[in-house]
C-alpha positions in Angstrom: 108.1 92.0 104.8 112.0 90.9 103.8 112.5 93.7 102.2 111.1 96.4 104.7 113.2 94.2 107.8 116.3 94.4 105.5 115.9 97.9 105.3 115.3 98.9 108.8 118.2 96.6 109.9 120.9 98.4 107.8 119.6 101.8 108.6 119.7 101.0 112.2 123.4 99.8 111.6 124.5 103.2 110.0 123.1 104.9 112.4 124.7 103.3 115.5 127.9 103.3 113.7 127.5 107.3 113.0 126.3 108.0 116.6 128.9 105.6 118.1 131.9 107.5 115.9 130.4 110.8 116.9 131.2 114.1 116.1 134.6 116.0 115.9 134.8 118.5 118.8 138.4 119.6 119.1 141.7 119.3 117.2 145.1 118.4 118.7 146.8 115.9 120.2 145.5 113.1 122.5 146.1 110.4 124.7 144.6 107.5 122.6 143.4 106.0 126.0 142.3 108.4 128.1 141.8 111.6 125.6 143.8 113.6 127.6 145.6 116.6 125.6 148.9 116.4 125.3 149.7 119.9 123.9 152.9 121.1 125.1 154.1 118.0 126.1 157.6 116.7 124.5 157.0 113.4 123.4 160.2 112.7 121.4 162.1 111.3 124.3 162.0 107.7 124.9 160.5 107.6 128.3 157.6 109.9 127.3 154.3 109.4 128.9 151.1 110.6 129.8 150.3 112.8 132.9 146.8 111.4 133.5 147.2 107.5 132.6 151.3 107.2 132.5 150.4 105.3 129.0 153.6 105.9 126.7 153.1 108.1 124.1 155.7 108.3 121.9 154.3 105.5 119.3 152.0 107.5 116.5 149.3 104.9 117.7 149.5 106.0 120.9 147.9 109.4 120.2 144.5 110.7 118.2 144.5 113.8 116.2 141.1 114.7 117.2 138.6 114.7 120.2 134.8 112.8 119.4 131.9 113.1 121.1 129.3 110.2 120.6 125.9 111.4 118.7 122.8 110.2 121.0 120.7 111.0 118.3 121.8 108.7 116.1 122.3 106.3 119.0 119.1 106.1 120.5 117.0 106.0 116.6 119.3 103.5 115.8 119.0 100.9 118.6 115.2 101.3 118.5 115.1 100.9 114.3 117.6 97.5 115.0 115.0 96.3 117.7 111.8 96.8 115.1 113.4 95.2 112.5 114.7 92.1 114.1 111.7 91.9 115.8 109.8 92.2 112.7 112.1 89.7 111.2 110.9 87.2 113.6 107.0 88.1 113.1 107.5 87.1 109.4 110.0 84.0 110.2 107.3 82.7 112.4 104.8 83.4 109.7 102.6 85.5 112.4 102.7 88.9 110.3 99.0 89.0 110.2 98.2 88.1 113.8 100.6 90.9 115.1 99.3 93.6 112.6 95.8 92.7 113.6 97.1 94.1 117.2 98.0 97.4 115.7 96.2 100.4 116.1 94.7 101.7 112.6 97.3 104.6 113.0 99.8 102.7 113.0 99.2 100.1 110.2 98.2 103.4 108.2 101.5 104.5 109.4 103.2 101.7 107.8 101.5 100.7 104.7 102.5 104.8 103.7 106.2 103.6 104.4 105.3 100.5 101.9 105.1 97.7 104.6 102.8 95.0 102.6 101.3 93.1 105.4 99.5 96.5 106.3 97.7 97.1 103.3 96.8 93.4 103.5 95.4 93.9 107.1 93.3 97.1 106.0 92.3 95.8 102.8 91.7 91.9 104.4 90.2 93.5 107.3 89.7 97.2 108.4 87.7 98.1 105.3 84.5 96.8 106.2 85.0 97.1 110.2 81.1 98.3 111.3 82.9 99.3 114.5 85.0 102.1 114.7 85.2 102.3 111.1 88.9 103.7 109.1 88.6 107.7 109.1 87.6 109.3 106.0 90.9 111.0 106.0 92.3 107.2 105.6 89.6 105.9 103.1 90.6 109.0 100.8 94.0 108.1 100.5 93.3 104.3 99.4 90.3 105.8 97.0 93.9 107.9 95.2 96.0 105.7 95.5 93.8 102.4 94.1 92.3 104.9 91.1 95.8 105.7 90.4 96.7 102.2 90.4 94.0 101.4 88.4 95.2 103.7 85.5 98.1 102.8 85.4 98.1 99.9 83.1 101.7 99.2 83.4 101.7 98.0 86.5 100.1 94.8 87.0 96.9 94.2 89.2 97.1 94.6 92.9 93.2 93.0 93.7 93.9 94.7 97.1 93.3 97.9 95.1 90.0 95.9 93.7 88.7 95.4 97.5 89.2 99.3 97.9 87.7 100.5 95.3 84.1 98.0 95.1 83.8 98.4 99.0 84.3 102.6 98.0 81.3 102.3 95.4 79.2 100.2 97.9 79.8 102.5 100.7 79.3 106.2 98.3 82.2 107.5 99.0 83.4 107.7 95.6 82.7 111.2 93.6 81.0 111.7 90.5 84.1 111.8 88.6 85.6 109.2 90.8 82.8 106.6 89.8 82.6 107.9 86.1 86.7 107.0 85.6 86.1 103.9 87.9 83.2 102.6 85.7 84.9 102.9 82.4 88.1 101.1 82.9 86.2 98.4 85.1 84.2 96.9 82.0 86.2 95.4 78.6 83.4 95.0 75.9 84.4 93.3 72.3 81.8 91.9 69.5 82.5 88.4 67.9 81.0 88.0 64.5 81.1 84.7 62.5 84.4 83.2 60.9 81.9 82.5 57.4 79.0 82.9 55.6 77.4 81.5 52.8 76.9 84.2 49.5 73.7 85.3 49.1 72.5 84.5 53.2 69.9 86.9 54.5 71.2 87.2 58.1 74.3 87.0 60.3 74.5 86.4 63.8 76.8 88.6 66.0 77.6 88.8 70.0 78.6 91.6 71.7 80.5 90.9 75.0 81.4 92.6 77.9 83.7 91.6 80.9 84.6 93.1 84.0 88.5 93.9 83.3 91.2 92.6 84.6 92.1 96.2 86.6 89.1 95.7 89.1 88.9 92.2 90.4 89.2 92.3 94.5 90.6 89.9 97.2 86.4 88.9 97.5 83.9 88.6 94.7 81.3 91.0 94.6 78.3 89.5 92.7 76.2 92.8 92.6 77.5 96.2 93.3 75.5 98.8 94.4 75.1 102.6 94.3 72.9 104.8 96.8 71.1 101.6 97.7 70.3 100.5 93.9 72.2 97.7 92.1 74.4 99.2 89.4 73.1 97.4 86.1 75.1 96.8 82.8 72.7 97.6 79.2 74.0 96.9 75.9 72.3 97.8 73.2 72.9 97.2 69.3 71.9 99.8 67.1 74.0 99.6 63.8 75.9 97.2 61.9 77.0 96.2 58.1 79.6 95.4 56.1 82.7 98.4 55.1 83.5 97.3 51.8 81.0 97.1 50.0 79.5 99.7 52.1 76.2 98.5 53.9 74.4 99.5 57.2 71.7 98.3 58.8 69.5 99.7 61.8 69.2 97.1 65.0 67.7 97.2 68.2 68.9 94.5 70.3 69.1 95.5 74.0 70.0 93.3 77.1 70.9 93.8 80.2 72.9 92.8 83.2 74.0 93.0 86.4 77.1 95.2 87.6 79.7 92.8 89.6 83.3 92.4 90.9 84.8 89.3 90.3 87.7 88.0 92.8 90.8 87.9 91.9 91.4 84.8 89.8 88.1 85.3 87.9 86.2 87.7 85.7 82.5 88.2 84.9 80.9 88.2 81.4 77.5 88.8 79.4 76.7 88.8 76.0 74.0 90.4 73.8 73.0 88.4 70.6 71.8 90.2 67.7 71.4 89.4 63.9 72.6 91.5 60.4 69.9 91.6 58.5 71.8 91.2 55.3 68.1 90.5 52.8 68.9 94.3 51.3 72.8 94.0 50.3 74.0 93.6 46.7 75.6 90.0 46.8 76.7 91.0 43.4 79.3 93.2 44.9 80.5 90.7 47.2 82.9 88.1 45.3 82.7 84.5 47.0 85.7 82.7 48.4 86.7 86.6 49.7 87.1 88.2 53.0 84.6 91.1 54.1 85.1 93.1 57.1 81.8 93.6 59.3 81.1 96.3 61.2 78.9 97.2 65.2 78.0 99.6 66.9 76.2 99.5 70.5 75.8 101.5 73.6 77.1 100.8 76.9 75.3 101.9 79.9 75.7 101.5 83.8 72.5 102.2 85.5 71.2 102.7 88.9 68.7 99.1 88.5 66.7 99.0 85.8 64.2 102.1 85.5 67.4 104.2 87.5 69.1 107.0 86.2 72.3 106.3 83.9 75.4 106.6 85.8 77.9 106.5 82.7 77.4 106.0 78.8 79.4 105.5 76.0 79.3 103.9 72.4 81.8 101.5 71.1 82.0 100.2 67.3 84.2 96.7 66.5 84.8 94.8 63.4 85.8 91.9 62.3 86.5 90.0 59.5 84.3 87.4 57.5 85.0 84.8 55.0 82.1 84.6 52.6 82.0 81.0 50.9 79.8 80.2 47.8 76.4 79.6 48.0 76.4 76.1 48.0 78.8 75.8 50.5 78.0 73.4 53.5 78.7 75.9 56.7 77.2 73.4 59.3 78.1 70.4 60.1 75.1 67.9 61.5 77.2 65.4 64.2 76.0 61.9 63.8 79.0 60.4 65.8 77.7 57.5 67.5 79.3 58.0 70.8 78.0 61.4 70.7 74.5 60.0 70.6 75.3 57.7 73.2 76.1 60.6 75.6 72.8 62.0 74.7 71.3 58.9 75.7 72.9 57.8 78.5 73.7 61.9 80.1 70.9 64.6 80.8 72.6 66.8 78.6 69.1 68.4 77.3 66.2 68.7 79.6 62.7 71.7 80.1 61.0 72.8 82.6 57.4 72.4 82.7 55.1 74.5 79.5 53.4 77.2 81.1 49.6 78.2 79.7 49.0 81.3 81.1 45.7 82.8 81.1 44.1 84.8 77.9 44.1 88.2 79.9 47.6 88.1 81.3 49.5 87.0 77.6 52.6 88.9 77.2 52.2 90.3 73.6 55.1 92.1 71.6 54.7 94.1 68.6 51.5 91.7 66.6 52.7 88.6 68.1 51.2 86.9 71.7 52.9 84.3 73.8 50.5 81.5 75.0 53.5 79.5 75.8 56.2 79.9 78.0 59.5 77.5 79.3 63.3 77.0 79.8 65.3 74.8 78.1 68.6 73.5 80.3 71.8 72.5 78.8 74.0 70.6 80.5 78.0 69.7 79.4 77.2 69.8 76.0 79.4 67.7 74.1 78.0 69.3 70.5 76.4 72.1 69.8 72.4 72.0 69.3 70.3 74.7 66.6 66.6 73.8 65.5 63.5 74.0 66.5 61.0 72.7 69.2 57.9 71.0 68.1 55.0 70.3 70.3 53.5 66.7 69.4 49.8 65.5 70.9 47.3 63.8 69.7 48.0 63.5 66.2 49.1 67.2 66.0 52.5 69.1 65.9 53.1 72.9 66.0 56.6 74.7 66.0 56.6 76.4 69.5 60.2 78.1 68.6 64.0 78.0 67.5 66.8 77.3 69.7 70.4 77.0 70.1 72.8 76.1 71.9 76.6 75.9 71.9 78.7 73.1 73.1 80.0 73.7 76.5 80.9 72.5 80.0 78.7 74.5 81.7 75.1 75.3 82.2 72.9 76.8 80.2 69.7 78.3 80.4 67.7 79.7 77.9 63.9 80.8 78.1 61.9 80.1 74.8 58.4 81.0 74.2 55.6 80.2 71.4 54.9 83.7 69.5 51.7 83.4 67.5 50.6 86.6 65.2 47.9 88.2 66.5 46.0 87.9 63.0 46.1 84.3 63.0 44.6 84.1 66.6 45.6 81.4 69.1 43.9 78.2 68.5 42.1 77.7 72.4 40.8 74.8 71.8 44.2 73.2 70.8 46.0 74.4 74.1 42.6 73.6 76.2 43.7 69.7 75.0 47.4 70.1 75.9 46.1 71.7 79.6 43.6 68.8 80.1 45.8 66.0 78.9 48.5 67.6 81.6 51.3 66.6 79.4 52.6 66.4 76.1 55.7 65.3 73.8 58.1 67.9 72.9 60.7 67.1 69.6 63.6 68.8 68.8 64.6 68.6 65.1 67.8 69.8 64.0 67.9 72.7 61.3 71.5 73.8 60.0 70.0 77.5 58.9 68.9 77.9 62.6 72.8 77.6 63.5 73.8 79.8 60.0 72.2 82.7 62.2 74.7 82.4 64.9 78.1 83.5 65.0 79.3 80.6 66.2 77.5 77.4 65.7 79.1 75.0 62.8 78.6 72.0 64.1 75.4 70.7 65.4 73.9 67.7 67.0 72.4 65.7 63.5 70.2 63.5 65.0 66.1 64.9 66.6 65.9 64.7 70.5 62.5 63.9 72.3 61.4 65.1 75.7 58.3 63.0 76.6 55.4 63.5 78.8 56.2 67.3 79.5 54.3 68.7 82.1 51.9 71.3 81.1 50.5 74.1 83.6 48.5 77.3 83.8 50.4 78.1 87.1 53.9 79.7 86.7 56.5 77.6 88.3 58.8 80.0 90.3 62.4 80.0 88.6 64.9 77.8 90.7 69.1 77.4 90.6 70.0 75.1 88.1 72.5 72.5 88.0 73.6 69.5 86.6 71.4 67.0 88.3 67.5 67.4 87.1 65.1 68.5 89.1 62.2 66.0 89.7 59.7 68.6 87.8 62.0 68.6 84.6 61.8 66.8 81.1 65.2 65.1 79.6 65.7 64.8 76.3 66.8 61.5 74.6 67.5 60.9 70.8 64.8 59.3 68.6 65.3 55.6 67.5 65.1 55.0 63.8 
């Protein structure tokens, strides 16, 4: 507002010194007093004097060389312009600016964020966007839609999330266009693929992430966790179909899709997802690949905004990123397996690790994928994990163990929450009997065993927890929980895990 009251207050000053100067509207000479004109009169004697005032007039000061007329139209502009701006001036030294423009008439603060004024576009973009009553004209909202796509492209400048609050509320509300929403769309999302730093010669698989996050030129003054379109949440897919290795050249088909949901983060923060996918690697010639040498890996993936999840794509592109990976020998130790005995302590003494209860369901409603069937279902919850975790999950009862499924996990401070489920082939058949114990007994012991290849297949594990974890009495059901919020405390229905003694 400093600047705008600065402004105002020197305008208004030239102004009332123009008007009060005024305009030249006769030549001559003049009685400096009373402007009389003097023509004619002899004024080199000493006694000279005016006929009107009697003021002597021989002095040069005495006398004006030309007549002025005072200019009301700078006057009266003037002394109104030095009125606004001291009295703005004392809005913004009170620090009441957004009380006051909250009394203004949306004309008005229109009026004056067009002239720049910043504690207008704060008030519509704070307030008058989302007004259900007596709603900003469309004539208005069009001119923020331009000007906040225009800011938006404009990478130069940096991020005004007022232009953010604009622009989501726009989307929500449909009154962006087709191409409006298409150039929206594509600079609000920043997507990037992280591959693994190394690899061990000869390794079958590597693990690769593909990330997307909202970008930095379309967070608003208020988070928008989902954004929709025509009544349908706008949804993020990402889908993996190609990657390999340039040099030597290699390719191999994926299909890795995953899918998201379409927010706007506020102004200090900014929304992510990633899509995990592995290279199978079984069909390239290691003998063209010299250990101890860096490779560059290639991806390519899709990008697609959707109208919910069976809607209509409202923008697609593809994307392709490398990256570069060191490939050590073969014999090369690429994960490290974390015996640290504090670390263990943490695991002992924290719920770092904890499930929800196995869920049986019923033979007729398995979910089956490609030849495999799932009779087993869960989550597993990570918590502040001070080391990463990669192996697999053993179910232990009555004298039998069976591998239910991999899992990992990287160290973080957050949550994490991962589904994992049992996938049996459908040649080998699922032995009933078996999970008919588990059901009756209403419980069993779960293990976690930690397997260095499982992390080899990520693109970022390196370092793993070294010692096996054990989640006891784990409730079993044939009734699906429903899914609750997570946190860091346990919830009375969950499992933690503690290490194994020796």
């Amino acid at each position: 507002m400093i600047p705008l009251t600065t402004v105002l207050v020197v305008l208004a000053l030239g102004l009332l010194i123009l008007g009060w100067r005024g305009r030249i509207v006769d030549r001559g000479v003049y009685c400096r007093k009373c402007r009389f004109d003097l023509d004619g009169i002899d004024r080199a004697t000493r006694d000279a004097c005016c006929p009107e005032c009697g003021s002597g007039i021989t002095e040069p000061a005495s006398t004006r060389p030309t007549l002025r007329r005072k200019r009301w139209g700078a006057l009266v502009p003037g002394v109104l312009l030095l009125l606004v701006g001291l009295t703005l001036s004392g809005i913004a030294a009170t620090n009441n600016t957004a009380k006051i423009m909250a009394l203004f008439p949306d004309r008005v603060v229109v009026t004056m964020h067009d002239l720049g004024f910043d504690a207008a576009f704060t008030e519509i973009a704070t307030n008058r966007l989302v007004r259900l009553k007596n709603p900003l004209s469309d004539e208005t909202w069009d001119g923020l839609i331009a000007d906040a796509l225009a800011h938006q492209q404009d990478s130069n400048t940096a991020w005004d999330p007022r232009h953010g609050e604009v622009l989501a509320n726009a989307l929500i509300d449909g009154r962006l266009t087709e191409d409006q929403i298409l150039g929206y769309v594509r600079l609000a999302i920043d997507s990037y693929a992280e591959f693994p730093a190394t690899l061990r010669h000869g390794t079958d698989v590597a693990g690769i992430e593909v990330m997307h996050t909202s970008s930095a030129r379309v967070s608003a003054l208020t988070s928008h966790g989902t954004v929709s379109l025509g009544g349908e949440n706008l949804m993020i897919w990402k889908t993996i179909t190609r990657a390999g290795l340039h040099d030597p050249e290699y390719s191999a088909e994926i299909d890795s899709t995953s899918g998201g949901i379409f927010s706007v983060p506020g102004p200090k923060g900014r929304s992510m997802g990633g899509s995990g996918g592995r290279i199978p690697l079984g069909d390239l010639d290691w003998s063209r690949v010299e250990p101890n040498t860096d490779v560059t890996f290639f991806v390519e993936y899709q990008i697609e905004v959707k109208a919910s999840f069976q809607g209509e794509a409202v923008d697609r592109w593809t994307q392709k990123n490398t990256g570069t990976v060191r490939i050590l020998p073969a014999d090369a130790q690429l994960v490290k397996l974390n015996t640290d005995s504090e670390i263990i302590e943490s695991f002992r003494s924290n719920p770092h690790v904890r499930v929800a209860p196995l869920y049986i369901p019923p033979p007729e409603e398995r979910n089956a994928y490609g030849s495999t069937i799932i009779p087993l279902e869960s989550d597993f919850i990570n918590s502040e994990l001070p080391v990463a975790l990669a192996g697999d999950l053993y179910v232990v009862h009555d004298g039998q163990e069976v591998r239910v499924s991999g899992i990992s996990a990287p160290a973080s401070q957050g949550i994490g929450i991962r589904m994992f489920n049992w996938r049996v082939d459908t040649e080998d058949g699922v032995d009933e009997a078996m999970i008919q114990s588990w059901l009756d007994a209403g419980s069993v012991t779960l293990e976690y065993r930690p397997d260095p290849g499982i992390a080899e297949k990520t693109h970022d594990i390196r370092e793993i927890l070294g010692v096996p974890l054990r989640f006891s009495d784990v409730p079993v059901t044939a009734e699906k929980s429903p899914r609750q919020g997570y946190s860091n405390e346990p919830a009375d229905n969950e499992t933690i895990a503690r290490p194994i003694d020796d």
